[in-house]
C-alpha positions, 0 to 999 in steps of 0.5 A: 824027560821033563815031568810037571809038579802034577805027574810027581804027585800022581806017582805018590798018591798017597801023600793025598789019600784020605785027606780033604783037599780042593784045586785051584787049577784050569783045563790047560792043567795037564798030566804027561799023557794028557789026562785032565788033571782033576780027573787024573787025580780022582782016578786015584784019590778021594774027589777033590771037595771044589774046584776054584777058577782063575780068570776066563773060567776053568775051561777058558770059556770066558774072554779077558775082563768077562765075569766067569759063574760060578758052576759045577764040573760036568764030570764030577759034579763037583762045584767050581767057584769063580775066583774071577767075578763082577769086582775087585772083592771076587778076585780072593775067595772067602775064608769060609770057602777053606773050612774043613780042608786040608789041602788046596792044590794049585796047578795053573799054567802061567806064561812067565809076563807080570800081567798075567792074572794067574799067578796073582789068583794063586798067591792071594787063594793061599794068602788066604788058605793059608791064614785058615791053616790050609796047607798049599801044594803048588804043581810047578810047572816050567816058565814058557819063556826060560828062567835066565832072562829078565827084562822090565821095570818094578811096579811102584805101590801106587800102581798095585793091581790085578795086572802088577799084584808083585813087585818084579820085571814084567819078564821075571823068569820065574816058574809059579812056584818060585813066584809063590816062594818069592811071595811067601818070603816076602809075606812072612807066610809060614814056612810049612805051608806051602810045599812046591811039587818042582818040575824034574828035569827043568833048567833056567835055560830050557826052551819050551820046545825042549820040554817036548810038553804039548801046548794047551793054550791057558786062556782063550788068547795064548794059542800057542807057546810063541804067543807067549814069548810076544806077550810081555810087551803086545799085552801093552797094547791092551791099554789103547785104543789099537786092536792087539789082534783079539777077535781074530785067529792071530791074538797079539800077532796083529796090531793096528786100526782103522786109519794106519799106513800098514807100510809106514809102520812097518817102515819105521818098526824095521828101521828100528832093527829091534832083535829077534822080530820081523814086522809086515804090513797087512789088514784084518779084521776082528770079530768082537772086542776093539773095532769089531767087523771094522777093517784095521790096518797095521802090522803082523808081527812074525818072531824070527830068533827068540833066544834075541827077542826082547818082547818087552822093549818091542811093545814100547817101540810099537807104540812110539811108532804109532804114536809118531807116525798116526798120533791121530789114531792112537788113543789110551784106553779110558774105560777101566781095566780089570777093575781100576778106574782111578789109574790108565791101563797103561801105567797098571801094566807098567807099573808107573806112570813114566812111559806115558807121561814121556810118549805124551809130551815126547820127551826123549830123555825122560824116555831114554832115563825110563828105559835105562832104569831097567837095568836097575830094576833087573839087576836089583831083583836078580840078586833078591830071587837068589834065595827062593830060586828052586832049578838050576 
């Protein structure tokens, strides 16, 4: 049986009772029998004094890269400050937001890929509460994709950012609060502030479908737990000029544009025989966001065996595809991303600017050398996690 930080917690309410405390936490939070978890908590404590929200909103109302407002929560009436606003300086709450609490509880489901903004919207709020002498209660959650598996390179300084806030494998194979401990190490944070609620009868090796958790999707383009698994690398594809499949009912399971051989692609991608992955030829058409009411032609991309997919090395592999095959329709994106308009996309989600200098002058011992530094990268940071690692 598996019972998340939140479903611990509420088994010992008093640890709360009479204390002032605030959640940083989405609708996607969630107790075992399916009880909002601000809700479930009020049930039994004192109402939280804010709610704060990462990107999309705390319902996940808002699209990728949409500014969410500030609001107050239908149920409680309690206020829900934006922790995802019109520019970088929203993205960490003012220190003031902290005065008078105790507690800042963060629940927020994450989906185990670098990029994804969550965990760096929970490290940098308890940066934060924590310098105010908050202490910070982290209800861990399991890691959609496992623990065991690493897969990517680190982010190099320069190239810091909202999408690449930590210096890990794109796939790190850590729950949030092993992310949250790594960070706390490496920040010098006090040791007595943040307490991990951990998730009893999680292992490394755990599928998400052997939690028997129900997936409620943490932001409007993760419908399901498989979504999840394509993510590290389809989320590439966010820093072209390709559809990534958002505007339709398959986000991330669609890639292509207008002007693509959906058979060549799925030719060349097949003949690659990538684990794990099986690719169809198909047209669609996306309802907002890139080439919006435009017919694209490309690929849907269908996972066969996920214990052998490795979604990261399948992301660079689709946009070498396409790049061979219609360097004429493949283009980067030039208009910022998630507030940084100094650096391309695709280096933020990288983490250097290697892969595309490589892709762009066709290099293939410089791209072979890239892909080789994984090992290193993954190697290096299995050994520095050891010391933070909370399940077997």
């Amino acid at each position: 049986m598996i019972l998340c930080g939140c479903d611990r917690l509420l088994r010992h309410p008093d640890r709360l009772r009479g204390r002032r405390w605030a959640l940083l936490s989405h609708h996607a939070a969630v107790t075992e029998d399916l009880q909002p978890l601000h809700l479930a908590l009020t049930a039994q404590v004192e109402m939280p004094t804010a709610l704060f929200a990462p990107e999309h909103g705390y319902w996940a109302v808002e699209q990728d890269m949409v500014p969410a407002a500030d609001a107050r929560d239908a149920w409680t009436g309690v206020p829900i400050r934006s922790l995802y606003g019109d520019g970088e300086g929203s993205l960490r709450p003012a220190p003031e937001a902290f005065d008078g609490l105790d507690v800042l509880i963060v629940d927020l489901q994450d989906v185990g890929s670098r990029y994804y903004t969550y965990a760096a919207t929970a490290v940098w709020a308890a940066d934060v509460a924590l310098a105010r002498g908050v202490e910070v209660w982290v209800l861990d959650r399991p890691n959609p994709l496992g623990g065991e598996r690493l897969e990517g390179p680190g982010v190099e300084v320069a190239h810091r950012s909202f999408v690449g806030a930590f210096d890990v494998p794109v796939r790190h194979g850590l729950t949030l609060g092993e992310l949250m401990r790594l960070e706390a190490k490496r920040r010098g944070w006090d040791g007595d502030g943040l307490e991990v609620w951990t998730v009893a009868g999680w292992r490394r090796a755990t599928t998400w479908e052997s939690t028997a958790r129900r997936w409620i999707a943490p932001s409007p383009n993760m419908p399901s737990a498989q979504t999840a698994e394509i993510y590290p690398g389809l989320c590439l594809i966010e820093a072209t000029t390709l559809s990534e499949g958002r505007g339709t009912t398959r986000p991330f399971h669609l890639v292509g544009a207008p002007g693509l051989d959906p058979r060549a692609l799925a030719d060349r991608l097949e003949a690659r025989r990538l684990p794990g992955i099986r690719f169809l030829p198909t047209y669609f058409r996306p309802q907002f966001q890139k080439h919006a009411g435009e017919v694209c032609a490309g690929v849907e991309l269908v996972v066969v065996d996920s214990a052998a997919l490795r979604p990261l090395r399948l992301g660079v592999e689709l946009l070498r595809a396409i790049h061979e095959l219609a360097p004429d329709v493949f283009g980067w994106r030039r208009e910022p991303y998630e507030f940084v308009a100094d650096r391309p996309a695709i280096d933020l989600l990288t983490g250097s600017a290697q892969f595309r200098r490589a892709l762009e002058g066709g290099d293939e011992a410089s791209m072979d050398a890239w892909l080789r530094s994984w090992r290193d990268a993954e190697d290096a940071f299995r050994v520095e996690r050891r010391a933070i690692l909370l399940y077997d």
